[in-house]
C-alpha positions as CSV (number, residue, x, y, z in Angstrom):
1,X,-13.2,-40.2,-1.5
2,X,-9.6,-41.2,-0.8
3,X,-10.5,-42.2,2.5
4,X,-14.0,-43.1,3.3
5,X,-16.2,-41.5,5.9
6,X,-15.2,-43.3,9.5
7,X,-17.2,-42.1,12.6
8,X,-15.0,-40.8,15.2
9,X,-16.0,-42.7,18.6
10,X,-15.2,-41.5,22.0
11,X,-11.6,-42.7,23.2
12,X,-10.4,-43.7,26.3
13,X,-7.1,-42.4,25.9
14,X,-8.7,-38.7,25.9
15,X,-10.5,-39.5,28.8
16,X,-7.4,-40.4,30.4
17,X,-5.5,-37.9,29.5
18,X,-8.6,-35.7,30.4
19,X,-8.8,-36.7,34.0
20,X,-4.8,-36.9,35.0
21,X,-5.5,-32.7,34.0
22,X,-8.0,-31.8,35.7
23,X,-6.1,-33.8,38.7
24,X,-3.8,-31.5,38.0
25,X,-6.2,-28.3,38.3
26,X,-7.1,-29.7,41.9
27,X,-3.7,-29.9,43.0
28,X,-3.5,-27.0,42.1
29,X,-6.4,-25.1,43.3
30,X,-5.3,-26.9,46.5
31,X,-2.1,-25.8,46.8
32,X,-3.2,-22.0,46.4
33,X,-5.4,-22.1,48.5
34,X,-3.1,-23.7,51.1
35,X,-0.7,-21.2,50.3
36,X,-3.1,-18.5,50.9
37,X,-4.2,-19.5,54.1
38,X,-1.2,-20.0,55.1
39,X,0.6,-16.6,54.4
40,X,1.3,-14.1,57.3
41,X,-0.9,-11.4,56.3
42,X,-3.7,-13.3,54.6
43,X,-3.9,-13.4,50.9
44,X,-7.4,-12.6,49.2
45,X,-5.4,-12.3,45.8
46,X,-4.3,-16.3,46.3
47,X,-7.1,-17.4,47.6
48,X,-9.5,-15.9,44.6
49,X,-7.0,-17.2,42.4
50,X,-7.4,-20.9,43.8
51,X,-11.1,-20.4,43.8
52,X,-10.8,-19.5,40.2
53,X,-8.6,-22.3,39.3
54,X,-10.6,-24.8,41.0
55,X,-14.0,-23.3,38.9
56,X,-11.9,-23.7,35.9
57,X,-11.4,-27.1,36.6
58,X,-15.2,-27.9,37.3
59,X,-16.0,-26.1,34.5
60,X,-13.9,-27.7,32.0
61,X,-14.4,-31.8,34.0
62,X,-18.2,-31.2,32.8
63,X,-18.7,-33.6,30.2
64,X,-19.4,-31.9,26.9
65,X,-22.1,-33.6,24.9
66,X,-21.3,-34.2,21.2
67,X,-22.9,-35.8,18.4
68,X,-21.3,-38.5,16.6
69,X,-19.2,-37.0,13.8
70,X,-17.7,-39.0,10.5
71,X,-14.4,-37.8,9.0
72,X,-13.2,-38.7,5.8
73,X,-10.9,-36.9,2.8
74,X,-12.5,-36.2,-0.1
75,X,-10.8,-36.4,-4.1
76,X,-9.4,-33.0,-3.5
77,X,-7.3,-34.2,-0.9
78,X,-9.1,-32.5,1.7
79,X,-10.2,-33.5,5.1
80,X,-13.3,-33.2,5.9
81,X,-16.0,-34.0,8.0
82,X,-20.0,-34.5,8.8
83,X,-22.3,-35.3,11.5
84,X,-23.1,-38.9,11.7
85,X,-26.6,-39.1,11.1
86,X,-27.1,-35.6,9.3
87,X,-27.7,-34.6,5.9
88,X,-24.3,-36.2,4.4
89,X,-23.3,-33.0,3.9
90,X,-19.8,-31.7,5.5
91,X,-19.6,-29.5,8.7
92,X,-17.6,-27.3,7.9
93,X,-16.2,-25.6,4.6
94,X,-11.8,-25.8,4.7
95,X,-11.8,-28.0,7.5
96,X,-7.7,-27.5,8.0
97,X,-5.2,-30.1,10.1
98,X,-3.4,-28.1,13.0
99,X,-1.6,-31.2,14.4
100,X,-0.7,-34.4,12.8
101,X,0.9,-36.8,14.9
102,X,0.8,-41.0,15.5
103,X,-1.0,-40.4,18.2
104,X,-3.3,-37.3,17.8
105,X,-4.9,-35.7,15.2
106,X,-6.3,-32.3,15.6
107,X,-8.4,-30.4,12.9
108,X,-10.2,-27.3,12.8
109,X,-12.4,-24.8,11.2
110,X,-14.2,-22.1,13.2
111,X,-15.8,-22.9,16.4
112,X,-15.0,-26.8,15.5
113,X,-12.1,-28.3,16.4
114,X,-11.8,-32.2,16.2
115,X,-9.5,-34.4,17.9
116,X,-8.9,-37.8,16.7
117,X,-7.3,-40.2,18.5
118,X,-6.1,-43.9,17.3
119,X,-8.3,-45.5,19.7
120,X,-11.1,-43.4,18.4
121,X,-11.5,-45.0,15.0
122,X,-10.7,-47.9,13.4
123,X,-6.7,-48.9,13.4
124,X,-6.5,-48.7,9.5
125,X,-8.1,-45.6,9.1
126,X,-6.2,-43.7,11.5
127,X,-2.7,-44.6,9.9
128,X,-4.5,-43.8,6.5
129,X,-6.1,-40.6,7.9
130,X,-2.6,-39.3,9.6
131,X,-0.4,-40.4,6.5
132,X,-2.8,-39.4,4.0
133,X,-2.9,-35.8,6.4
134,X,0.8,-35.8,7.0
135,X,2.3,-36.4,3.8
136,X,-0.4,-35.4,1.0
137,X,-2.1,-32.3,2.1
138,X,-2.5,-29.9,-0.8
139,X,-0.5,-32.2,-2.6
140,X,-2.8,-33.5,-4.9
141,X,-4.7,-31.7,-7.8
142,X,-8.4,-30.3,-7.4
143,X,-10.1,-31.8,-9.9
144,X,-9.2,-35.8,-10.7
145,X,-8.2,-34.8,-13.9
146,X,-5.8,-32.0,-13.6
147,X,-2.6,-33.8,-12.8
148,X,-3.2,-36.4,-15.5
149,X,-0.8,-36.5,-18.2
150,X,-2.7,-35.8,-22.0
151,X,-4.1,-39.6,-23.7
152,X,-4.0,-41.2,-20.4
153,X,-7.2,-42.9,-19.3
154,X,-9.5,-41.1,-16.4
């Protein structure tokens, strides 16, 4: 593996950034509502629509309950990923990066879609993770062999 399996822990910063939305939700809900209430003729329409916001909100401040995944990319250059104390076997098939950034890294595949964040793994193997992501997807050759020049040792 070019970069070995690292669990993925949960991060403070998503849980940060996490609560300052849903904040956001409320105020917002709130502010409907207000509005609503406040209108000359009364508004059902606003007030549904703060109902439905604030719902939202609840919905998505539940806390989601995940098991602990490992990430890693494999000799093909792909990332990759497995549940920690499964089989050893990846989740998903073509597990593809949708956002690469120094702070954020976002992959999916399906109905999974993994956010790592630096303070979720290890320093190192985030900056290996997002440069190895960011500057060598698809870059590399499938098999270990293939982009080896003829006599040279494998």
């Amino acid at each position: 593996m070019l970069v070995p399996w690292t669990p993925v822990l949960p991060s403070r910063r998503e849980r940060s950034v996490r609560h300052v939305a849903q904040a956001l939700a409320y105020i917002t809900a709130i502010t409907l509502l207000v509005a609503a209430l406040l209108a000359d003729p009364f508004d059902p329409v606003g007030a549904v629509a703060a109902a439905i916001v604030a719902l939202v909100g609840a919905y998505v401040a539940r806390a989601a309950g995940q098991r602990p995944i490992e990430v890693g990319i494999d000799r093909a250059g792909r990332p990759i990923a497995r549940w920690a104390e499964g089989s050893g076997e990846p989740l998903e098939k073509g597990l593809q990066c949708i956002f690469a950034a120094p702070w954020l890294i976002t992959l999916k595949q399906g109905g999974l879609s993994l956010s790592i964040w630096p303070d979720s793994v290890p320093r190192n193997a985030f900056r290996r993770l997002w440069v190895h992501i960011r500057w060598n997807s698809g870059r590399l050759p499938v098999e270990p062999t293939a982009g080896m020049a003829p006599g040279q040792p494998k």
